[in-house]
C-alpha positions in Angstrom: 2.4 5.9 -23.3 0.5 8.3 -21.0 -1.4 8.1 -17.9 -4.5 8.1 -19.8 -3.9 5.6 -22.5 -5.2 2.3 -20.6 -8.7 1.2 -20.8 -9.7 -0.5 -18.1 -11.9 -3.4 -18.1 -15.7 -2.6 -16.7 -16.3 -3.7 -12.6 -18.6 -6.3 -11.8 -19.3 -6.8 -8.4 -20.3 -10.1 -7.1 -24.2 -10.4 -6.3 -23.7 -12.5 -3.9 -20.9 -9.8 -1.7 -23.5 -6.9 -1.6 -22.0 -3.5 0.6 -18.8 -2.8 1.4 -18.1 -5.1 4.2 -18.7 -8.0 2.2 -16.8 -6.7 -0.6 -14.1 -6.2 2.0 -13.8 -9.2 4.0 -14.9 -12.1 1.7 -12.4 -10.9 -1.1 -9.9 -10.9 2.3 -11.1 -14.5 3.1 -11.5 -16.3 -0.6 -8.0 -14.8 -2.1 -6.1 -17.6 -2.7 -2.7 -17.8 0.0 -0.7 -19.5 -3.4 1.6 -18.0 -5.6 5.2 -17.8 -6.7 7.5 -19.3 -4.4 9.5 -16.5 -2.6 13.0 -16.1 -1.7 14.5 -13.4 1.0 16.6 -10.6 0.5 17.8 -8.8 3.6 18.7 -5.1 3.3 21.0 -3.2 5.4 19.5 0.2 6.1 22.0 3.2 6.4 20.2 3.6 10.4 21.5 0.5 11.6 18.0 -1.6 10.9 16.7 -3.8 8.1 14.6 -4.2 5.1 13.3 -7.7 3.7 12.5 -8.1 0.4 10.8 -11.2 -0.8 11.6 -11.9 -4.6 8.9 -14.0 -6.8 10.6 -16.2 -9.8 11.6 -14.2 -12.7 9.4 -14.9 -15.5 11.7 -15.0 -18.0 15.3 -12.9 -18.3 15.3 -8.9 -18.3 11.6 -9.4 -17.0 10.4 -5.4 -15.6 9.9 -5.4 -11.7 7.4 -4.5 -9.6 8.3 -3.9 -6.0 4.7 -4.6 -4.4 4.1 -2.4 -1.2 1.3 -3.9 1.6 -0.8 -1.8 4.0 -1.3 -1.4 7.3 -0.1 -4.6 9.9 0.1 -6.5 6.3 3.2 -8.1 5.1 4.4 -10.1 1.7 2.5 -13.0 3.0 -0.5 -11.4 3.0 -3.3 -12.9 0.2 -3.8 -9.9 -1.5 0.1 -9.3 -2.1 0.3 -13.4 -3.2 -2.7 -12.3 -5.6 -1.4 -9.4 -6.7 2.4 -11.2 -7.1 0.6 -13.9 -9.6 -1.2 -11.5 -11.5 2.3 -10.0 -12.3 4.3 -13.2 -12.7 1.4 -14.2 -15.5 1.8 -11.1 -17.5 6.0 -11.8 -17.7 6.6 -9.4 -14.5 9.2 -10.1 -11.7 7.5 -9.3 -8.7 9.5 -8.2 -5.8 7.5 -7.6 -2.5 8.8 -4.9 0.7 8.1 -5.8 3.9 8.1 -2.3 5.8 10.2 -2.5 8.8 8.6 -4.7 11.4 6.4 -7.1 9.3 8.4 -9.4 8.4 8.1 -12.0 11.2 10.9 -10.3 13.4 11.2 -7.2 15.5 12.9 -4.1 13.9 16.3 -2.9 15.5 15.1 0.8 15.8 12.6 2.5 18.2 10.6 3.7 15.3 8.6 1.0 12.9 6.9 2.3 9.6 4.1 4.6 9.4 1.9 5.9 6.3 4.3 8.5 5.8 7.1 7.2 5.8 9.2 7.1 2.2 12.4 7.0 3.0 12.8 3.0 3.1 10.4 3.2 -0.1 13.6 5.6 -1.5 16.1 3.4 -0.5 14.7 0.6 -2.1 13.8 1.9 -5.3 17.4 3.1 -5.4 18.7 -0.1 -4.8 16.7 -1.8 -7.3 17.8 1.0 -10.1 21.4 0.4 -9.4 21.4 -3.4 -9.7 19.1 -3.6 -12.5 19.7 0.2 -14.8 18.7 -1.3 -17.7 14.8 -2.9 -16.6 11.8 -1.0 -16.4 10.8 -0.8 -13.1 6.7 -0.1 -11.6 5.4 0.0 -8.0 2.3 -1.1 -6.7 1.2 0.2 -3.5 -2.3 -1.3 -1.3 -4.2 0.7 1.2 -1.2 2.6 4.0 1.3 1.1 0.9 -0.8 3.3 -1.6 -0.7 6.8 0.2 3.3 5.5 1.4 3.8 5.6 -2.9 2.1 8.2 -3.7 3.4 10.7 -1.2 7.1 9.3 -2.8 6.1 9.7 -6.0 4.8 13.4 -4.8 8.1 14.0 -3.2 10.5 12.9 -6.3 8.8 14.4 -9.0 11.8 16.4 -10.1 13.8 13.0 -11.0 11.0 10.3 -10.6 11.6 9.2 -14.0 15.1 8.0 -13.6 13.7 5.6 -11.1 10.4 4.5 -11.6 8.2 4.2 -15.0 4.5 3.8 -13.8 2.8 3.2 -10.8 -0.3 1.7 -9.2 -2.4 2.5 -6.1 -5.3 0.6 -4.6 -7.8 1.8 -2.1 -5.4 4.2 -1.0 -6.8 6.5 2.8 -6.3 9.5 0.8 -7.0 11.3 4.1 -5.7 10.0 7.2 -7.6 12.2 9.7 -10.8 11.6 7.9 -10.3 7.8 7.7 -9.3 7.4 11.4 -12.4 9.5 12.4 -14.8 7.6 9.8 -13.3 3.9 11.7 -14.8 5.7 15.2 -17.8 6.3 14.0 -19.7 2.9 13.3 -19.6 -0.7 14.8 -17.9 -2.4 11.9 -15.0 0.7 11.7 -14.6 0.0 15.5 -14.3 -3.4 14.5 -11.9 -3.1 11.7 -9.5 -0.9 13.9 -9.7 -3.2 17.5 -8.0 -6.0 14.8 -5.2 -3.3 13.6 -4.5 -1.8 17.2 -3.8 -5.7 18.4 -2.1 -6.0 16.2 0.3 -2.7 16.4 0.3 -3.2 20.7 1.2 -6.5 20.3 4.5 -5.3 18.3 5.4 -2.6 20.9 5.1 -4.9 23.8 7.6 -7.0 21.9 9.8 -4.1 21.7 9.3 -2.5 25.2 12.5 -2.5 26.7 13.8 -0.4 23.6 10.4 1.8 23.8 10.1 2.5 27.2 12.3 5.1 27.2 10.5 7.2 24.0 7.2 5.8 25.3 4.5 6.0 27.7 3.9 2.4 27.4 1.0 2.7 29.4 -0.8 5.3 27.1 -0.3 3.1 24.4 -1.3 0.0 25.7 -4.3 1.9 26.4 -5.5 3.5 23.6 -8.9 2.9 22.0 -8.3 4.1 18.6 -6.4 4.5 15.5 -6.1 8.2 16.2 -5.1 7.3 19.9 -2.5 5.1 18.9 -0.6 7.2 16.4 -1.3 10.1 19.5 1.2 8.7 21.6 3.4 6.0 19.7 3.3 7.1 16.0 3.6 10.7 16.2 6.0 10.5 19.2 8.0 8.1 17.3 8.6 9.7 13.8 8.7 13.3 15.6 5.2 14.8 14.9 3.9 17.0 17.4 0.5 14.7 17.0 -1.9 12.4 15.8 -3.4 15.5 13.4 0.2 16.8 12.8 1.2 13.8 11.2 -2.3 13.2 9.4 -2.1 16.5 7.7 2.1 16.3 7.0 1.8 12.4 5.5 -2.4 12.7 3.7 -1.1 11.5 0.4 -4.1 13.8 -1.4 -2.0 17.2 -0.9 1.1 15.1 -3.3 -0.8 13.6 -6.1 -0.3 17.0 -8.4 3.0 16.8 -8.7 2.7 13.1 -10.0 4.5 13.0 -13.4 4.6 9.2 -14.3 2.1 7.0 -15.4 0.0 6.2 -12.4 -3.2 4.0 -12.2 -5.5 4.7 -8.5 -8.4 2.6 -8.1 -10.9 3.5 -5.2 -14.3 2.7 -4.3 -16.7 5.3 -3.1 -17.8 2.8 -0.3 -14.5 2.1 1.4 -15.2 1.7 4.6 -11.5 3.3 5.8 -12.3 6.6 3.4 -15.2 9.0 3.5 -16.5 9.4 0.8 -15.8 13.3 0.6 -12.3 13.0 1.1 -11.7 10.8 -1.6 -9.6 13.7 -3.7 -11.4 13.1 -7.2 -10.8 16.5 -8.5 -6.8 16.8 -8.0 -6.3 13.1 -9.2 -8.5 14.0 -12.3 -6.8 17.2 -12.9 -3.3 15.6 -13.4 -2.9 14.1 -17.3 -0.6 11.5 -15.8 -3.1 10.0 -13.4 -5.9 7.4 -14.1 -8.5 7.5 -11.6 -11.0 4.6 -12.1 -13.6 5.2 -9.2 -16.3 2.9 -9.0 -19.4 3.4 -6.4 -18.6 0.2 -4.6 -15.5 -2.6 -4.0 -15.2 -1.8 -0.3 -11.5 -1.6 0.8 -8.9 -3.7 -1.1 -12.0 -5.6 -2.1 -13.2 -5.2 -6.0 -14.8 -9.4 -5.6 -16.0 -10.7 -9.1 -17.0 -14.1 -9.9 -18.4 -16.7 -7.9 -18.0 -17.8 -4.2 -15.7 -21.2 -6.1 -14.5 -19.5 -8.5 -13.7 -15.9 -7.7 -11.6 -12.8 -9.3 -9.9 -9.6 -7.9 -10.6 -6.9 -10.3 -8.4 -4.7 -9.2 -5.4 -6.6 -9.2 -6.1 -7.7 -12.5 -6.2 -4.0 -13.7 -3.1 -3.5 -11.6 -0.9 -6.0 -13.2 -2.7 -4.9 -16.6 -1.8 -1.2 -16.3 1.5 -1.9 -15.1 2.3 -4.6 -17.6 1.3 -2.5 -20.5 3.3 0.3 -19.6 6.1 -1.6 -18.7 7.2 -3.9 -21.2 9.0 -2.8 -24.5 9.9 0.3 -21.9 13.8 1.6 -22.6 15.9 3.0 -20.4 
């Protein structure tokens, strides 16, 4: 089965969540917090830190997996990685979620946390999962920072990809870093959105400050204003980027998506409030047989709200888990 093959089911946004901030924040507030029960899996990292993994049920035996990646401050608790985790265990997929180092609930043991970049835990965790299970198909799913984390990986590995991972799916993916940190500058609602992520990220370094002092000017940090600011002094600094624009331009996940070459399913919305609209890369995406890109003008960020304000529905998981389900079972390795 190609890229190509699956026919997703028409978006209908909800009447009643009109522009992207209500797309984006109501599907954030009515998502259910339910689903599959989870138990933890620590991992061993070969650095010296940790990785948990948070495994749903299995649906039934030799069920495919889908490691489910969150985005940025997120974690497996998170109700759009619960939502997504149903929609998987309903279509007879065992859903696995990463927490990237830091999220978990507990402080890292390194200096440096995750970043939008960064695929080397994503690596060691896929590899993991291959050797314990050879014989299952295995998918990833990726939201938001999660998204351009997979699809940089999948960029990255596209020489033996297929030994590790059948299909993939990315959701509302900051294509562009630079772009989306300038677009959050620019407006009220932007400044909004990145005041709760930069609380957020300051209130993990002060947790960590006697390790970070040393690497850090704590007070810079503490300080900054911005996205951009922030990963000026802490993220670049960290990960060993000159800068904020160094990193942007090494880690954009738009400059990877040609050398895709498994199944991969991106949903965006031209009125994501974290994306410009003229950086969303619709031309390479479209240009690469093995990539489905299902762009609609609105769903805000991680939004895609159907439905009604008691009963509603997440499109985009549902495609996710659709995609992803189609392609994955009857799969052989």
């Amino acid at each position: 089965m190609d890229g190509l093959s699956f026919k997703p089911v028409a978006f209908r946004a909800a009447r009643w969540a009109r522009g992207c901030h209500a797309q984006t924040i109501l599907a954030r507030i009515l998502r259910s917090p339910n689903g599959p029960p989870y138990s933890r899996e620590r991992l061993e990292t070969p650095d010296g830190d940790f990785l948990d993994l948070d495994w749903c049920l299995e649906p039934s035996l030799d069920s495919p997996i889908v490691l489910v990646l969150h985005g940025l401050e997120g974690s497996s608790s998170r109700r759009y990685v619960r939502n997504i985790c149903r929609e998987l265990f309903d279509r007879g997929i065992w859903p696995v979620a990463l927490n990237f180092r830091g999220c978990s609930g507990e402080p890292n043991r390194k200096p440096h946390y995750y970043h939008s970049g960064e695929t080397n835990d994503l690596r060691f965790v896929v590899e993991f999962l291959r050797r314990r299970f050879p014989d299952r198909p295995i998918g990833v799913l990726g939201f938001s920072l999660g998204g351009n984390v997979l699809l940089k990986f999948l960029g990255e590995e596209s020489s033996n990809i297929q030994d590790k991972v059948e299909s993939a799916v990315a959701i509302s993916v900051p294509y562009d870093l630079a772009a989306g940190s300038q677009l959050l500058e620019r407006s009220r609602m932007g400044r909004l959105y990145a005041s709760y992520f930069l609380r957020s990220l300051k209130h993990k370094v002060r947790l960590k400050k006697e390790l970070l002092g040393p690497v850090l000017n704590l007070d810079a940090v503490l300080d900054s204003r911005t996205i951009w600011e922030f990963d000026d002094v802490a993220t670049a600094p960290l990960n060993g980027f000159e800068s904020a624009l160094a990193y942007y331009a090494e880690c954009s996940s738009c400059k990877f998506l040609e050398n895709i070459c498994i199944p991969a399913l991106l949903i965006h919305a031209e009125d994501d409030p974290f994306l410009p609209a003229h950086a969303i890369p619709s031309a390479e995406a479209l240009s690469n047989p093995m990539i489905q890109f299902v762009m609609h003008p609105v769903g805000g960020h991680v939004g895609f709200l159907e439905g009604t304000p008691t009963k509603p529905s997440f499109w985009a998981e549902v495609e996710g888990a659709r995609f992803l389900a189609e392609h994955l079972h009857g799969a052989s390795r």
